[in-house]
Backbone as ProteinMPNN parsed JSONL, in Angstrom:
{"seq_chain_A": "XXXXXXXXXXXXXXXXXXXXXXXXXXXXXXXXXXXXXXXXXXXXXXXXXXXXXXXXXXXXXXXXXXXXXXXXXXXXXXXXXXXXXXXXXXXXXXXXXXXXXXXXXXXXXXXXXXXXXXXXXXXXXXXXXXXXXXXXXXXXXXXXXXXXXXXXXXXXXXXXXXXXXXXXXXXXXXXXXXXXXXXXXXXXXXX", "coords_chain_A": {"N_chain_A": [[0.853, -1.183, 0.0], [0.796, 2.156, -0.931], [1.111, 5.598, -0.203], [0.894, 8.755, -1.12], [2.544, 11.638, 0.203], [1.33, 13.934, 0.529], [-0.689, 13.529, -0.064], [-4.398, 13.231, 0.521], [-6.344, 11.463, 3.552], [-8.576, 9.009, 3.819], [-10.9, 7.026, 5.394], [-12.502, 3.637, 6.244], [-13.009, 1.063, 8.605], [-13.406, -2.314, 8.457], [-14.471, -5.445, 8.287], [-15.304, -6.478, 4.777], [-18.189, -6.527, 3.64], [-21.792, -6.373, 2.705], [-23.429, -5.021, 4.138], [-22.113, -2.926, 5.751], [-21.268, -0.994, 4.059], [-19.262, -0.576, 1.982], [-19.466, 0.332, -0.344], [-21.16, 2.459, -0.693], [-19.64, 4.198, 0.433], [-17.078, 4.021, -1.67], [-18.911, 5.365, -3.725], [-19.316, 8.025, -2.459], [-16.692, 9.084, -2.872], [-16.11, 8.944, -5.491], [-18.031, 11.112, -6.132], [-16.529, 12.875, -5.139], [-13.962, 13.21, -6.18], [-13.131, 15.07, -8.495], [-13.115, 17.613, -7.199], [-11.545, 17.25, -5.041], [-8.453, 16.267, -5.554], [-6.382, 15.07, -4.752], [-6.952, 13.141, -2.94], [-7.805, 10.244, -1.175], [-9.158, 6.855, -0.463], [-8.969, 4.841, 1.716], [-10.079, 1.423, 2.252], [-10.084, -0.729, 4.865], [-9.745, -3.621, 5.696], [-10.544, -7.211, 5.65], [-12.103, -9.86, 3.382], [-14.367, -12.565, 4.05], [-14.98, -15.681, 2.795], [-17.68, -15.842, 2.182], [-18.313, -13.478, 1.17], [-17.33, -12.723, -0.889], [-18.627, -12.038, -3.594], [-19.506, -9.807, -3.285], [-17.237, -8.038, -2.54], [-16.302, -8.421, -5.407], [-17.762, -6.913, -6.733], [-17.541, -4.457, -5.669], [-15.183, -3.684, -6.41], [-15.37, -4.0, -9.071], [-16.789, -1.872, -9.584], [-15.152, 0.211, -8.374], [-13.268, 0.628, -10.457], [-15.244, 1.449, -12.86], [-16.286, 3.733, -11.897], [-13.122, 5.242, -12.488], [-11.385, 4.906, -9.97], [-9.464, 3.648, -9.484], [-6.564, 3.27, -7.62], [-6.75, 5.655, -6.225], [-8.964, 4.385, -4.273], [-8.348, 2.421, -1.802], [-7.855, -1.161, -0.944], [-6.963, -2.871, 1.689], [-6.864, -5.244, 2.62], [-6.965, -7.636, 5.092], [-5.513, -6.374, 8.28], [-3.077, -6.372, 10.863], [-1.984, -4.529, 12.216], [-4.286, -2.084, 12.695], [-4.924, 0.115, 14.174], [-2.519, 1.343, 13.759], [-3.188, 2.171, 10.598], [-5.278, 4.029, 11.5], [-4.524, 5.823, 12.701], [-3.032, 7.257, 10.529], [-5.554, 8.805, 8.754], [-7.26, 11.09, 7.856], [-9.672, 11.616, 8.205], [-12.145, 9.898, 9.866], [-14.708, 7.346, 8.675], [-17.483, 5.586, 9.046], [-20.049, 3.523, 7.606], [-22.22, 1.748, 7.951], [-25.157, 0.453, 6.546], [-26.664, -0.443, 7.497], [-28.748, -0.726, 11.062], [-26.532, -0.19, 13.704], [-25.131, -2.624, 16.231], [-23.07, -1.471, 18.021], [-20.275, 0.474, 17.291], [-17.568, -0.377, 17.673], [-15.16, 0.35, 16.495], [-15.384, 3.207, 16.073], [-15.062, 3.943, 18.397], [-12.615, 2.982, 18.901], [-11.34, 5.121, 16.989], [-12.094, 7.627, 17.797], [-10.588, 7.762, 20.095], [-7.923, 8.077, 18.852], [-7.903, 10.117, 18.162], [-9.135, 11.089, 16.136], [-11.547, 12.995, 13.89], [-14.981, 12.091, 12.889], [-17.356, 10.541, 10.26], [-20.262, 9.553, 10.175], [-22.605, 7.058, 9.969], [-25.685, 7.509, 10.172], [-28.109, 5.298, 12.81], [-28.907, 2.873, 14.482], [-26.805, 2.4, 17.336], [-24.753, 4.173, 16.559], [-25.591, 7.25, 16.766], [-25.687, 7.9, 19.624], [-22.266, 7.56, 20.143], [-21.574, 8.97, 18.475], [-21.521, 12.685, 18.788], [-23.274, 14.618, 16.403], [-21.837, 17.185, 14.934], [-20.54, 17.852, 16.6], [-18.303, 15.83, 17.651], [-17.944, 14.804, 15.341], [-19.702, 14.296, 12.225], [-22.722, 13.224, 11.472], [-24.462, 11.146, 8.835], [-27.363, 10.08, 6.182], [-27.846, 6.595, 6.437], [-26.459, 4.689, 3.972], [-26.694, 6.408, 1.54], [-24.828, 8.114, -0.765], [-24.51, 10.601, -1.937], [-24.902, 11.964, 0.832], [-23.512, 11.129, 2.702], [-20.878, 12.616, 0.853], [-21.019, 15.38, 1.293], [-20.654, 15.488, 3.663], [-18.228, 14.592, 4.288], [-16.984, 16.512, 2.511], [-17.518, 19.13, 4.018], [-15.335, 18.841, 6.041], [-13.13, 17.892, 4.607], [-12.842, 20.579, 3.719], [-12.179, 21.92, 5.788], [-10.017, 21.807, 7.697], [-9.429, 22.723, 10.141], [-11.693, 22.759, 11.53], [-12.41, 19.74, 11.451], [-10.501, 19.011, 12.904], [-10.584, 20.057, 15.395], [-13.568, 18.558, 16.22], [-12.224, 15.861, 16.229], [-10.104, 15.814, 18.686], [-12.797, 16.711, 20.372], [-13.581, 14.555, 19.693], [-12.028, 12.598, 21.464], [-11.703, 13.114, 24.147], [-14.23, 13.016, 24.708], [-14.821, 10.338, 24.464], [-13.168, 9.921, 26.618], [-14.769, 10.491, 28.956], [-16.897, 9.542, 28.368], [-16.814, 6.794, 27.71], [-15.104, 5.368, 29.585], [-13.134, 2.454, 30.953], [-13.123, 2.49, 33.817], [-15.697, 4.181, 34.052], [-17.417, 2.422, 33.287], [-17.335, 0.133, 34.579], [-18.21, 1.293, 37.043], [-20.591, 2.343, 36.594], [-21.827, -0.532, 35.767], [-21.928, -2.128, 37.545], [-23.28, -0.336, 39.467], [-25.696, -1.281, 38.372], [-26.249, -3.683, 39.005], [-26.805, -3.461, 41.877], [-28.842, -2.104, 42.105], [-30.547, -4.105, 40.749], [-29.764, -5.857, 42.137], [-31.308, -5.35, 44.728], [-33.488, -5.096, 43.593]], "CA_chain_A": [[0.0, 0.0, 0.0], [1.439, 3.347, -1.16], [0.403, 6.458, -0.66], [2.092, 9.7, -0.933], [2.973, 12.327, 1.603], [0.709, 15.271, -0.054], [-2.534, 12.694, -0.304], [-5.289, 13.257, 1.873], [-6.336, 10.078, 3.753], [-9.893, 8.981, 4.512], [-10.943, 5.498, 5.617], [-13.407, 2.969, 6.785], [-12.481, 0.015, 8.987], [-14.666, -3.07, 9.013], [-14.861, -6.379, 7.299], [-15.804, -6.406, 3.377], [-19.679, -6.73, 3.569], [-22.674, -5.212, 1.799], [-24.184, -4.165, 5.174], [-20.452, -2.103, 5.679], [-21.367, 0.294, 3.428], [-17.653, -0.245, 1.273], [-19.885, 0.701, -1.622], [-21.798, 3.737, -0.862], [-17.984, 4.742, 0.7], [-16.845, 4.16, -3.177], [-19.781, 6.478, -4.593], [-19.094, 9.084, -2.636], [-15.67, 9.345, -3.337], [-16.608, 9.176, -7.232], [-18.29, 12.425, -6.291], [-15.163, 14.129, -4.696], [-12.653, 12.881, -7.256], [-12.804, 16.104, -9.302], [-13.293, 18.386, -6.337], [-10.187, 16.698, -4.167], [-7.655, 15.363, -6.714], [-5.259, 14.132, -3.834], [-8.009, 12.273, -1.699], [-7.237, 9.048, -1.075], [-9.503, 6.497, 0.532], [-8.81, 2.968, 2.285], [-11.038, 0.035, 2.872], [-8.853, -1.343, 5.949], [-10.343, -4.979, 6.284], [-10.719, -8.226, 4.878], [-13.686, -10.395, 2.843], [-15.068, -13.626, 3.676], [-15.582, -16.183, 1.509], [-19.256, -15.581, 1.924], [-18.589, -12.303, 0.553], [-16.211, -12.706, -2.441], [-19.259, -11.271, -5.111], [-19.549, -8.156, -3.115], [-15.791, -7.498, -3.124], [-15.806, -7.886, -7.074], [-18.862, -5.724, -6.857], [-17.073, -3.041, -5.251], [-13.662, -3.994, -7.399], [-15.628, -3.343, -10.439], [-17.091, -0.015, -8.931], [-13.617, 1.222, -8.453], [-12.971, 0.55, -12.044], [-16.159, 1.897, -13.484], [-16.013, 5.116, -11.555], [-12.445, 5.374, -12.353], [-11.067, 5.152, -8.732], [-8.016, 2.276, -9.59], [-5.566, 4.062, -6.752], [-7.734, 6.095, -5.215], [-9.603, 4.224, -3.238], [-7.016, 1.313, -1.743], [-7.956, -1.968, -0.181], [-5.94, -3.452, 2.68], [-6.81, -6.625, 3.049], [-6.914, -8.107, 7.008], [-4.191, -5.925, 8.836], [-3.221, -6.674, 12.093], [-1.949, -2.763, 12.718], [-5.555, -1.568, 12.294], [-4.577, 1.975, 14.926], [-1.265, 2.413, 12.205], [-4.453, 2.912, 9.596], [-6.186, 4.799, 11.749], [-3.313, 7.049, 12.46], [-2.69, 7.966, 9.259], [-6.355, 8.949, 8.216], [-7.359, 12.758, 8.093], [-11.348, 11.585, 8.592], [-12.618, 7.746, 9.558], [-15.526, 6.619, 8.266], [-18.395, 4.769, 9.346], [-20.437, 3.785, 6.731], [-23.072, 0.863, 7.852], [-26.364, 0.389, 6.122], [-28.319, -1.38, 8.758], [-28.544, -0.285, 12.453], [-25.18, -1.115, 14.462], [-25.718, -2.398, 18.17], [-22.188, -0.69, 18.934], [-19.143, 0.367, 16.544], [-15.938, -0.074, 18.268], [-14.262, 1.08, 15.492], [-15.629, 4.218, 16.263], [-14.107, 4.573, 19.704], [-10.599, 2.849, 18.129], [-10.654, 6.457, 16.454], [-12.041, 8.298, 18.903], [-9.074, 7.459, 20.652], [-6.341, 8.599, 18.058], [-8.592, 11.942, 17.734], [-9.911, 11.11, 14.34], [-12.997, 13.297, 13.233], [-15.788, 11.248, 12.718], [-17.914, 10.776, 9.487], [-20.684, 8.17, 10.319], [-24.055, 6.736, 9.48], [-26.548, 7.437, 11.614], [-28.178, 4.36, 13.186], [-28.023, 2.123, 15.882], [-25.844, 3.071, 18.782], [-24.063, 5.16, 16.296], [-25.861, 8.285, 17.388], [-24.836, 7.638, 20.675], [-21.095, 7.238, 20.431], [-21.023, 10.25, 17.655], [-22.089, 13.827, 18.709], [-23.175, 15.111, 15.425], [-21.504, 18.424, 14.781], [-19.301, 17.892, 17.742], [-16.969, 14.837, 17.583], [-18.092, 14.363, 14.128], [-20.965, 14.746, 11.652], [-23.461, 12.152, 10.832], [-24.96, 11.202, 7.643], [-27.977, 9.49, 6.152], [-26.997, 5.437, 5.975], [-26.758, 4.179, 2.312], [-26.571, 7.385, 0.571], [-23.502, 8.032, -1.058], [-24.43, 12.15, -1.509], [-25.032, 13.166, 2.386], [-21.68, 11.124, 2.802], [-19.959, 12.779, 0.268], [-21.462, 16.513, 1.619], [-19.934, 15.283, 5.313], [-16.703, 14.631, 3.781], [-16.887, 17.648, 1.67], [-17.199, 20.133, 4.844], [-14.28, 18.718, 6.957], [-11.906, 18.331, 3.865], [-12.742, 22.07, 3.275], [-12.293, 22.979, 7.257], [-9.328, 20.962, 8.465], [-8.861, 23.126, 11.592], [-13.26, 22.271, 12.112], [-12.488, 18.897, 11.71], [-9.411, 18.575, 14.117], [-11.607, 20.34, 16.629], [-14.343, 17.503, 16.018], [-10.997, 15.029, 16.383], [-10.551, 16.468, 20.245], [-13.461, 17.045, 21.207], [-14.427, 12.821, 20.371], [-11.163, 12.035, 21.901], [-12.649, 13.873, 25.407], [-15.584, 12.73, 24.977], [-14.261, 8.94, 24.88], [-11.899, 9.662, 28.158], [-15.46, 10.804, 29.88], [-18.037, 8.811, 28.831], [-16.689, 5.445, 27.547], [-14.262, 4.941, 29.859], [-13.231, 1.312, 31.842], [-13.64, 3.245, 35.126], [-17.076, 4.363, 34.356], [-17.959, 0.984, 32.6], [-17.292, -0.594, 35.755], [-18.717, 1.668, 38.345], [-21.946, 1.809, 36.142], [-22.188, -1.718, 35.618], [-21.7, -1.972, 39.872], [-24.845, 0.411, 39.959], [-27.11, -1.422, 37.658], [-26.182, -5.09, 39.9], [-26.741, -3.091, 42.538], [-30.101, -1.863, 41.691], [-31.156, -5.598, 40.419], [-29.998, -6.836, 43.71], [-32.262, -4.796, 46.245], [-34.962, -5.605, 43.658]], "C_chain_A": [[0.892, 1.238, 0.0], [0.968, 4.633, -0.878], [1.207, 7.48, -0.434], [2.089, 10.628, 0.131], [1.463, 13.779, 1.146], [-0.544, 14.766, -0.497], [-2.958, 12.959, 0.863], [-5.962, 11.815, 1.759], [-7.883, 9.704, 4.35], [-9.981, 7.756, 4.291], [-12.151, 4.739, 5.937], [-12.738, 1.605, 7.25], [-13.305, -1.344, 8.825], [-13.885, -4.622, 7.922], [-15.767, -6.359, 5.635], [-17.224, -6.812, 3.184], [-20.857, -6.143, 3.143], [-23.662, -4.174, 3.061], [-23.286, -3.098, 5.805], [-21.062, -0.749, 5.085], [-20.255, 0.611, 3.155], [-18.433, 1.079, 0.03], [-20.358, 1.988, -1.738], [-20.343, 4.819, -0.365], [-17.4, 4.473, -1.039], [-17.731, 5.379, -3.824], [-19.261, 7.743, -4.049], [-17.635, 10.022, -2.709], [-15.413, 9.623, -4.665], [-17.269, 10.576, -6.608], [-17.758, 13.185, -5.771], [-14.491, 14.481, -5.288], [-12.278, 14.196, -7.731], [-12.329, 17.17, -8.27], [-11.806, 18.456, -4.85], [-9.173, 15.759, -4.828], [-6.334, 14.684, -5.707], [-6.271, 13.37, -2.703], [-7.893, 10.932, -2.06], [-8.11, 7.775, -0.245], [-9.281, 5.054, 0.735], [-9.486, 2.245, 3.053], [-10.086, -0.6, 3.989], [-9.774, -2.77, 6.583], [-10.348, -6.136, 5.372], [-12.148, -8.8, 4.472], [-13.674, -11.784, 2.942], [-15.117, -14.38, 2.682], [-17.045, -16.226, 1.098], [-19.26, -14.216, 0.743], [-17.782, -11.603, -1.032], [-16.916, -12.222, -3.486], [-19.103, -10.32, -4.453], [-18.401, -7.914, -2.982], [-15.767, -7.186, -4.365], [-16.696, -7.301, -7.021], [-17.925, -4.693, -7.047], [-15.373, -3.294, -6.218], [-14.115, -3.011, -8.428], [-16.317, -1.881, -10.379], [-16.183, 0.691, -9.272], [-13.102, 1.507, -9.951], [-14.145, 1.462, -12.431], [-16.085, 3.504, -13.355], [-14.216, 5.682, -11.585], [-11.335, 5.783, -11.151], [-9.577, 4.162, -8.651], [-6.856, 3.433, -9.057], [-6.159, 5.053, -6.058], [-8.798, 5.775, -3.99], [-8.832, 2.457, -3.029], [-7.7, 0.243, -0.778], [-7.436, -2.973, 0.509], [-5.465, -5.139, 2.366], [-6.447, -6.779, 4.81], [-4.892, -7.4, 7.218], [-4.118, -6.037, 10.479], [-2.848, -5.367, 13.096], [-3.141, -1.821, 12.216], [-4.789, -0.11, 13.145], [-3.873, 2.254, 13.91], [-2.316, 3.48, 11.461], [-4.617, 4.324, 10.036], [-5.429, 6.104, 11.801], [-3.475, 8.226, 11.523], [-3.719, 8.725, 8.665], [-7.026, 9.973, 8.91], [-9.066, 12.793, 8.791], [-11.836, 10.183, 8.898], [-13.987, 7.976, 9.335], [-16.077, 5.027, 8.529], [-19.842, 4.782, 8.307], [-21.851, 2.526, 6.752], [-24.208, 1.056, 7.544], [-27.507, -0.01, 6.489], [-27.778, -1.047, 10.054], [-27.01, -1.387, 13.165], [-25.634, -1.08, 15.68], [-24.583, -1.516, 18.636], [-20.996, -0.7, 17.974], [-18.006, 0.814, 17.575], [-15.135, 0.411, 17.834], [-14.506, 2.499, 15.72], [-14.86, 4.778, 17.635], [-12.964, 4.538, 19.709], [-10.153, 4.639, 17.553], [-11.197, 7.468, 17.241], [-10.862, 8.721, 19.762], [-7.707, 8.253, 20.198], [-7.125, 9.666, 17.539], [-8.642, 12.245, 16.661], [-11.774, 12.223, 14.4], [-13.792, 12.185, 12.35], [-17.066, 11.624, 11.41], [-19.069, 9.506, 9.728], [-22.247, 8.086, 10.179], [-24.945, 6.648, 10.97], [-27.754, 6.111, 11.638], [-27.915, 3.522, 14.158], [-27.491, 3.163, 16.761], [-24.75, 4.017, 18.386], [-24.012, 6.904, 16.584], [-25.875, 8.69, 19.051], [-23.964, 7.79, 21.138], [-20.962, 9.087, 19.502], [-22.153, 11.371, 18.089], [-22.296, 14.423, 17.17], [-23.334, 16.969, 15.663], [-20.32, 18.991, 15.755], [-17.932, 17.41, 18.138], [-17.4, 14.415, 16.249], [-18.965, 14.394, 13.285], [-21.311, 13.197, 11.275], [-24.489, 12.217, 9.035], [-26.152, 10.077, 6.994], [-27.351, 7.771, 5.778], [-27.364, 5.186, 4.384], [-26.988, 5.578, 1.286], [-25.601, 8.664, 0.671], [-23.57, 10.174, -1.256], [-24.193, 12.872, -0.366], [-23.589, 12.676, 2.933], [-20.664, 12.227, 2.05], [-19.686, 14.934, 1.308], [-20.525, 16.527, 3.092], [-18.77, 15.455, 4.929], [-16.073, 16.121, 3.67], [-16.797, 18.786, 2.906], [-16.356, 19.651, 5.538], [-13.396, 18.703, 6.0], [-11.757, 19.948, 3.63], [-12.35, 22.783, 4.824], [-11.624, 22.127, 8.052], [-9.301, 21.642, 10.298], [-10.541, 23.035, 12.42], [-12.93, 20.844, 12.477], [-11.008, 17.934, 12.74], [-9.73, 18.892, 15.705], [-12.667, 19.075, 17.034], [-12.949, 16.123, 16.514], [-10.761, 15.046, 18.14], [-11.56, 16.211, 21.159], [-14.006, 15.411, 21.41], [-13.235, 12.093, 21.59], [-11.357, 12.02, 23.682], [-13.815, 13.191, 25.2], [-15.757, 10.817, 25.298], [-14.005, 8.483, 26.437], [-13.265, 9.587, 29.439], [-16.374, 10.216, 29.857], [-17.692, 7.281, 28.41], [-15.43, 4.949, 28.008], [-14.261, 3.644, 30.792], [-13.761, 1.269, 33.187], [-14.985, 3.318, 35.06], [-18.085, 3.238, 33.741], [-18.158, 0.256, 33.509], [-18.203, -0.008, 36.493], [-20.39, 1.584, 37.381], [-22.543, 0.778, 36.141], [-22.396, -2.432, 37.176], [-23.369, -1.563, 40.053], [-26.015, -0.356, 39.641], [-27.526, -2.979, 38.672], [-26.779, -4.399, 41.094], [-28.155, -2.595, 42.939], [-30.949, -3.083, 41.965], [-31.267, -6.239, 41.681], [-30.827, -6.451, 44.762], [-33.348, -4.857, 45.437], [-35.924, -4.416, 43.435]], "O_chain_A": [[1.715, 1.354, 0.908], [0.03, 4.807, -1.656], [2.172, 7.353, 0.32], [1.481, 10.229, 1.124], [0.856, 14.307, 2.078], [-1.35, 15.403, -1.176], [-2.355, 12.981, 1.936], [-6.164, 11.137, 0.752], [-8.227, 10.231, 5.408], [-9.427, 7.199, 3.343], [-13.105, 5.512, 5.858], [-11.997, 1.014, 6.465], [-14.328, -1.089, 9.462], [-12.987, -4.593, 7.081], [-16.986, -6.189, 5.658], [-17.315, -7.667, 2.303], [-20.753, -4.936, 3.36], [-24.285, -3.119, 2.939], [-23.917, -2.287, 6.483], [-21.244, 0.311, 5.682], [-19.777, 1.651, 3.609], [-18.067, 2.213, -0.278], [-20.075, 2.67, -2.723], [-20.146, 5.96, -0.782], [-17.616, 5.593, -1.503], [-17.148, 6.294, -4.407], [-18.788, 8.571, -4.828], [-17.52, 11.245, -2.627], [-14.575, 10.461, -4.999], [-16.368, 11.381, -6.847], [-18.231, 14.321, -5.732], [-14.12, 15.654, -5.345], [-11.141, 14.573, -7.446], [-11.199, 17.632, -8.425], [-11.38, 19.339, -4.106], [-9.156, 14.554, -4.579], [-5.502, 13.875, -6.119], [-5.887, 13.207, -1.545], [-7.89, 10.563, -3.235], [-7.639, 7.672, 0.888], [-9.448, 4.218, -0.153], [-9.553, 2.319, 4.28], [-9.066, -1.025, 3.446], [-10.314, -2.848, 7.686], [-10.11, -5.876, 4.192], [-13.183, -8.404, 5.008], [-13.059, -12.394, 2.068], [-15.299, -13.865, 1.579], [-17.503, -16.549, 0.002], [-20.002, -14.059, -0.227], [-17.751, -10.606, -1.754], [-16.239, -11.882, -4.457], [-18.319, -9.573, -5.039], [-18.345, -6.96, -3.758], [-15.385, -6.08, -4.748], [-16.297, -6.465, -7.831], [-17.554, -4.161, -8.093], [-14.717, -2.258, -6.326], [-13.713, -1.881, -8.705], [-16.22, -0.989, -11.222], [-16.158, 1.565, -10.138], [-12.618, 2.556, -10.375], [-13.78, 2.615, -12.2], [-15.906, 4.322, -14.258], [-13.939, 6.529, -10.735], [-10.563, 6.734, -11.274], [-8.819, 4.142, -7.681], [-6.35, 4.276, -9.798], [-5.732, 5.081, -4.904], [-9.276, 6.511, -3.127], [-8.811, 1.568, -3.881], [-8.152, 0.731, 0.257], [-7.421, -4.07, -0.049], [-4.476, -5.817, 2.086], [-5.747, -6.034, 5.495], [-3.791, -7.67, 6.739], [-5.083, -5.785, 11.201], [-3.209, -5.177, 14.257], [-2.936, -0.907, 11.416], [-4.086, 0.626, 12.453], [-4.201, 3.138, 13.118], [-2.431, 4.704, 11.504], [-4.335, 5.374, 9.459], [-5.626, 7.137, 11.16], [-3.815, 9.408, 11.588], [-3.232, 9.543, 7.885], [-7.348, 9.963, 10.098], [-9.548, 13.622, 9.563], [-11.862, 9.371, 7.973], [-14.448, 8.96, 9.914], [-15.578, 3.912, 8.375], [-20.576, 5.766, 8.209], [-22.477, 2.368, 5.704], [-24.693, 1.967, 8.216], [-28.686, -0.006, 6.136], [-26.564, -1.047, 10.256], [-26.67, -2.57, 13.129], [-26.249, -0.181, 16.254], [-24.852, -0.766, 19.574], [-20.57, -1.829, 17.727], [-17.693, 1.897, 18.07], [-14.264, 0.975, 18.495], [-13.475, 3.121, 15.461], [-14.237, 5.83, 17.772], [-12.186, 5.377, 20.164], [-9.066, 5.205, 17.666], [-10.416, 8.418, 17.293], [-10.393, 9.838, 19.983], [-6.819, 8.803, 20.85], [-6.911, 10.06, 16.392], [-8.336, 13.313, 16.131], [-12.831, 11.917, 14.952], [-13.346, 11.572, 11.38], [-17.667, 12.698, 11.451], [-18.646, 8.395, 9.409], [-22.976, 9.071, 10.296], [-24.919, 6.12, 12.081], [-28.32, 5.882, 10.569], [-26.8, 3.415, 14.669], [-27.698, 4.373, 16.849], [-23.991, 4.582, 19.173], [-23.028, 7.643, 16.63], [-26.094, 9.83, 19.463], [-23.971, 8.118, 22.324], [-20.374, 10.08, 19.932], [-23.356, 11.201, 17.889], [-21.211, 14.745, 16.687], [-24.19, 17.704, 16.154], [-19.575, 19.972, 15.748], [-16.945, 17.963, 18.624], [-17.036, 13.249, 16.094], [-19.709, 14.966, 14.082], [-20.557, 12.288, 10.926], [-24.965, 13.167, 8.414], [-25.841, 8.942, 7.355], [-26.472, 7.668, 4.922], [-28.409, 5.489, 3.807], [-27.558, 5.418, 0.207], [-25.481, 9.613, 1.446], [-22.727, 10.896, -0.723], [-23.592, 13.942, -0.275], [-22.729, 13.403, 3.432], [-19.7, 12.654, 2.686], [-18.661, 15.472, 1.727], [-19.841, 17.48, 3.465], [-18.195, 16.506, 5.211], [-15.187, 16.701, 4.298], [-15.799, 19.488, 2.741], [-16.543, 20.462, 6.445], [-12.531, 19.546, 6.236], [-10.67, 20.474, 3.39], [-12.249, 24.001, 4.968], [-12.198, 21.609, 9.009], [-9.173, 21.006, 11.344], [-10.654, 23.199, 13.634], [-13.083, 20.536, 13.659], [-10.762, 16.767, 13.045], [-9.376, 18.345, 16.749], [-12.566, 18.625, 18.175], [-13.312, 15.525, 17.527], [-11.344, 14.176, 18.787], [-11.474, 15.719, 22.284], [-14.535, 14.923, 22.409], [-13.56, 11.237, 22.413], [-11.16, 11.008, 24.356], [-14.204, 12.776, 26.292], [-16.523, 10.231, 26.062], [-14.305, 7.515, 27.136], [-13.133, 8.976, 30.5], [-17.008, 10.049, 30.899], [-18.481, 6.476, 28.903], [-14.682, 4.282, 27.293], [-15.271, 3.543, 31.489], [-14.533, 0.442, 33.673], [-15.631, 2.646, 35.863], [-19.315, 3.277, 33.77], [-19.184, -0.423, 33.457], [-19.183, -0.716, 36.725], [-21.2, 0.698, 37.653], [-23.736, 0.788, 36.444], [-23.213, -3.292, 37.505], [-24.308, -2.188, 40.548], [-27.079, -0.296, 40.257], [-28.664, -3.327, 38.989], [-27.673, -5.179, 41.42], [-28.533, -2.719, 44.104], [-31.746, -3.247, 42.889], [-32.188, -6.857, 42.216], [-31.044, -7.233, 45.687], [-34.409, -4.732, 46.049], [-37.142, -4.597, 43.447]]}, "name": "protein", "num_of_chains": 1, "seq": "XXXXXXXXXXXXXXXXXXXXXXXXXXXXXXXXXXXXXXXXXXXXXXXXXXXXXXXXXXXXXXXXXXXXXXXXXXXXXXXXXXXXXXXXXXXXXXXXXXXXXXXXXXXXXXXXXXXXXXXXXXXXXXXXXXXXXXXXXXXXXXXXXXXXXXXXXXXXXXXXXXXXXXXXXXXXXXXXXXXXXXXXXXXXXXX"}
């Protein structure tokens, strides 16, 4: 995997699956392309053998929409944080309600600004407008629009980066995982 020093880096972590949302992450990168000619984005996961047509799906996507180097796929890495590191915006891109994206707090963590589908417990973990903006799931425009205002407002979306990173330390931390989980036994037990 190559990428150069003067590319901007945007990502999605997950396993290769059609409920992922690789694909609608492909579209709306086809509608940046012109608009961000160094944008760069990476699938950071592996595919199933269940899922080997929707890989060449999204293969032949990349091709169609002329994306061959632009949008880069890992394959199973075992330095998933490295990724995350490196990547100016992460992306969450699922198409059906998530009970809980961890991946989301993995970048939380390394004070990634957050781009993510709202759903599930995703509106939850992501303040939209705060630690990150949310976007309708499965449509590859309100993604691209999310994108589109943090690539244009790096010093917005390093603020958003911060403020999830804080917002991690205070509300999803081991400490308060514990003492909460104490309270709720605690509750149950007096009944």
């Amino acid at each position: 995997l190559e990428v150069r020093a003067e590319q901007r880096l945007v990502g999605i972590i997950g396993n290769i699956k059609p409920w992922k949302g690789q694909e609608v992450v492909i579209r709306a990168i086809g509608l940046l392309r012109d608009e961000f000619p160094d944008l760069v984005c990476v699938l950071i996961g592996d595919t199933s053998p269940d899922d080997t047509a929707y890989r060449e799906r999204i293969e032949a996507l990349i091709d169609l929409l002329g994306l061959r180097g632009r949008v880069l796929i890992t394959g199973y890495r075992a330095d998933v944080a490295n990724y995350i590191a490196a990547l100016e915006i992460q992306i969450h891109a699922s198409i059906a309600p998530e009970p809980f994206g961890r991946v989301l707090l993995e970048g939380m963590a390394l004070g990634k600004p957050l781009v993510a589908s709202s759903g599930g417990a995703v509106s939850e973990i992501v303040v939209d407008a705060k630690t990150g903006l949310l976007f309708e799931p499965g449509n590859p425009e309100t993604l691209a629009d999310a994108l589109r205002s943090l690539l244009n407002d790096p010093v917005r979306a390093a603020a958003m980066g911060l403020a999830g990173r804080q917002r991690l330390a205070a509300e999803f931390s081991i400490r308060r995982n514990v003492s909460e989980t104490q309270a709720l036994y605690d509750r149950l037990l007096r009944g």
